[in-house]
N, C-alpha and C positions, 0 to 999 in steps of 0.2 A: 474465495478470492483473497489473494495478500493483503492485511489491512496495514495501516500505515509506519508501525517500527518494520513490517519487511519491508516495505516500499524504499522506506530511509535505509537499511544494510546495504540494498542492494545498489541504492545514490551513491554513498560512501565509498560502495567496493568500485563504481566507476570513477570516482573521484580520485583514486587510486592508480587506476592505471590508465585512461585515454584524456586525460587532460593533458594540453599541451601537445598532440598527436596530430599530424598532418592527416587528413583522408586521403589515398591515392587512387580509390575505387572503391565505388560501391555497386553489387548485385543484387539485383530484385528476381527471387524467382517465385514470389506470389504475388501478382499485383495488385490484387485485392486490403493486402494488408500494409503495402507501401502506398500513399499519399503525397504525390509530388513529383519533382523532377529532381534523378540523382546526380542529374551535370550541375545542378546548385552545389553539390555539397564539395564537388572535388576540387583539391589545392584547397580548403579550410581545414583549419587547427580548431579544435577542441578548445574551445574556452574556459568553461562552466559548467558543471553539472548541478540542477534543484530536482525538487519534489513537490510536487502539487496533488495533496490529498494522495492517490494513491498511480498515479503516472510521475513518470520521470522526463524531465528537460535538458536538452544537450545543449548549448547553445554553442557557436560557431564564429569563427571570423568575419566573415562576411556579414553578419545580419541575420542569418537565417538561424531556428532553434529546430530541433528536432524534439515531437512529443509521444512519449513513449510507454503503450498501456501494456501491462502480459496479461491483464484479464487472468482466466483460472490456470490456463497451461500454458504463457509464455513463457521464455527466459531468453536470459543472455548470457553467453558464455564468450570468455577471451581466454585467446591465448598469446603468448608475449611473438611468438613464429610461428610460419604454419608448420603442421604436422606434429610441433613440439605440446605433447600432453603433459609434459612433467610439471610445468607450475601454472596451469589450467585454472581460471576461476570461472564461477558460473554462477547468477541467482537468479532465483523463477521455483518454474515446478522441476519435481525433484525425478532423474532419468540416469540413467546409463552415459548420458550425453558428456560427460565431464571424463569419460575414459574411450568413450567411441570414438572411433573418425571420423572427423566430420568435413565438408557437409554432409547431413547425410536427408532423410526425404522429409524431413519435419527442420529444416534450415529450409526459411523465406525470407531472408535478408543479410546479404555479410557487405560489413561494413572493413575495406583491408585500409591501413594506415602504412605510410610512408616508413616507419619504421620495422618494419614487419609483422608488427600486431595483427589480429583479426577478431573483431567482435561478430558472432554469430547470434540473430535473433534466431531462435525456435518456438516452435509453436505447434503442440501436437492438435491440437483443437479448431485451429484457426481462428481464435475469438481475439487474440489482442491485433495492434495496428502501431505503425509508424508514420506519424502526420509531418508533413516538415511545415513549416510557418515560420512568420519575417516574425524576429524579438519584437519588433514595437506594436505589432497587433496580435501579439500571444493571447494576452489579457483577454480580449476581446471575443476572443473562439469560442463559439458552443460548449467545448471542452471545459473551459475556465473559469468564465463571464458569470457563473452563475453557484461558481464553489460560495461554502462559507469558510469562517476564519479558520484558520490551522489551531490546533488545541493549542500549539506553545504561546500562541501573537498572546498581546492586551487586548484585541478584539476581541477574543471569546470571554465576556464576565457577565453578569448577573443581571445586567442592565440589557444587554444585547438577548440574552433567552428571554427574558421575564417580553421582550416588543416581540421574539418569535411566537411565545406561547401567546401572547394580546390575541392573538391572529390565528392560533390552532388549539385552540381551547381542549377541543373533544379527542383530541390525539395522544395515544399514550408517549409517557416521557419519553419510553425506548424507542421509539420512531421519530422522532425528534432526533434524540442525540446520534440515529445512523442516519440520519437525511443528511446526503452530502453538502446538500443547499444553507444546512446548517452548521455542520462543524466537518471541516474535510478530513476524512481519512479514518474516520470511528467507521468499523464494521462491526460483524455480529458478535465476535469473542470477546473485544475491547469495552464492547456497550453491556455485555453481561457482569461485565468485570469490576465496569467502572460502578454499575447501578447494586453488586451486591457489596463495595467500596461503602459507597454512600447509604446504606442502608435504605435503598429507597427500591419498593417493587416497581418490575419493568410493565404491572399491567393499571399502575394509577396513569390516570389525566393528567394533560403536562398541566392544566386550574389546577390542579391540586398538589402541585407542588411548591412549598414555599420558597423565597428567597433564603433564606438561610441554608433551607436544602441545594438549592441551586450555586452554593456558596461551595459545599462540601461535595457538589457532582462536578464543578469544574476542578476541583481539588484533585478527587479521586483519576478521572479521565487522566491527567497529566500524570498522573501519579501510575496508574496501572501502563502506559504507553511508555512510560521511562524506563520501565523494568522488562517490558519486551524487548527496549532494544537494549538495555544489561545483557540482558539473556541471549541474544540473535535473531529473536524473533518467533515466532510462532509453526513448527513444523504441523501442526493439527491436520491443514490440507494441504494443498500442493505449493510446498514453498523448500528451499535452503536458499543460505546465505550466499554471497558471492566467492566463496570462498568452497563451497561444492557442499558444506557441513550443515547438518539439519538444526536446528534453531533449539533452544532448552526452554523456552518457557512455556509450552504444554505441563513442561513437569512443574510452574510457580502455579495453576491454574486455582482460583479457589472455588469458583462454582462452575463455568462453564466445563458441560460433558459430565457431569456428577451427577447423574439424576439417580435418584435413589438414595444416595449415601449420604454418610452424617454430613452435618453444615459444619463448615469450619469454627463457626464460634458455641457449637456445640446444642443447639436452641432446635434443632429441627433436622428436618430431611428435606434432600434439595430435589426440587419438583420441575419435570419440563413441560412448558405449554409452547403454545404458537402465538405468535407475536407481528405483527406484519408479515403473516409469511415465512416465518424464520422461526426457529428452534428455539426457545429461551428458556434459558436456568436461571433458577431463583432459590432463595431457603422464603416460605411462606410467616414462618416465626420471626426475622429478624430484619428482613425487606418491606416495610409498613406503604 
């Protein structure tokens, strides 16, 4: 699943072109994945686009916000007219969709704008969704109500982990720092990254990690999440940028997917275990 520098590309690349755009119609051809009623959205402008952990928000004229998940194979793709593919942008998983005609049978939502735009949700999987909800009880939705801080806020510091960890002692740190309920928008390649950053292995108890560590792991986090989106973002699974181009920073990667090979700081070889479920890289000599 996209973790949160794609999330943010793909905010940016709609920041770009459907802000300020009238909707003149919107079709739903899976109703499963649309949440709502589309006669809300028509005759509203484009307000605002954010990012919440790893869904996107549209917000609108009227009040209403639209919330927007691609899970592992959605996307969205625009194009300035219809049928014009020449300046085409697109972010999600990565398809043929950015030079096909579309719609085509993996389009479950086009959204047309007054100007002649057209943003196309796709969705080869059917696992993401378009919720629409009123701005003033966004907050409030199952979806939201229960994130934690985004890495960038002052929320996330040492004080705020040390009352998470009070309360999950016997939990390894790496499950922690991907618990959405805890820091929004860390998934599995950012939490390997951030923890082989900080010199801290992903299979100690978050007890046993100190504050000064916890000092150097919000450090690290921000730090490995800055240079994704340097980079574009992460092509490892199913992702490009809004712009249809697959991401560079698999090629910054220093431990995640190296299993076997030297450790970057030259101390070890990098080891995969299982982690919650999850695949995790580590160097065992430099990660205490």
């Amino acid at each position: 699943m996209p973790e949160l520098p794609e999330v943010e590309i793909v905010k940016r690349g709609l920041d770009e072109t459907i802000v300020g755009s009238e909707i003149a119609g919107v079709e739903v051809r899976a109703r499963k994945l649309f949440h709502g009623n589309e006669s809300d959205l028509i005759g509203t402008k484009v307000e605002a686009v954010f990012r919440h952990a790893k869904m996107i928000e549209i917000d609108l004229s009227n009040g209403k916000a639209l919330l927007i998940h691609l899970k592992m194979t959605g996307q969205l793709v625009f194009d300035k007219k219809s049928g014009d593919k020449s300046k085409r942008m697109a972010g999600g998983h990565p398809s043929n969709d950015w030079v096909a005609d579309l719609p085509n049978k993996f389009t479950h939502v086009i959204f047309k704008f007054k100007d002649g735009g057209i943003l196309y949700f796709n969705d080869l999987r059917k696992f993401g969704y378009i919720k629409v909800y009123n701005q003033s009880t966004l907050k409030e939705t199952k979806e939201l109500k229960d994130l934690g801080p985004d890495p960038f806020t002052k929320e996330l510091n040492e004080e705020y982990l040390m009352r998470v960890i009070s309360r999950r002692k016997k939990v390894k740190i790496k499950q922690i720092i991907m618990d959405q309920t805890v820091i929004s928008g860390v998934g599995n390649i950012y939490a390997d990254e951030s923890l082989f950053c900080a010199g801290i292995s992903p299979l100690r108890l978050a007890q046993d990690v100190k504050r000064s560590e916890l000092t150097k792991l919000i450090e690290c986090v921000r730090k490995v999440l800055k240079l994704g989106l340097e980079h574009g973002g992460s092509s490892e699974n199913t992702y490009v940028n809004i712009e249809g181009k697959k991401g560079e920073m698999q090629n910054h990667f220093k431990i995640y997917r190296k299993t076997g090979k030297a450790c970057p700081r030259g101390c070890g070889i990098v080891k995969r275990v299982v982690v919650g479920g999850r695949g995790t890289h580590y160097c065992p000599a430099c990660q205490r």
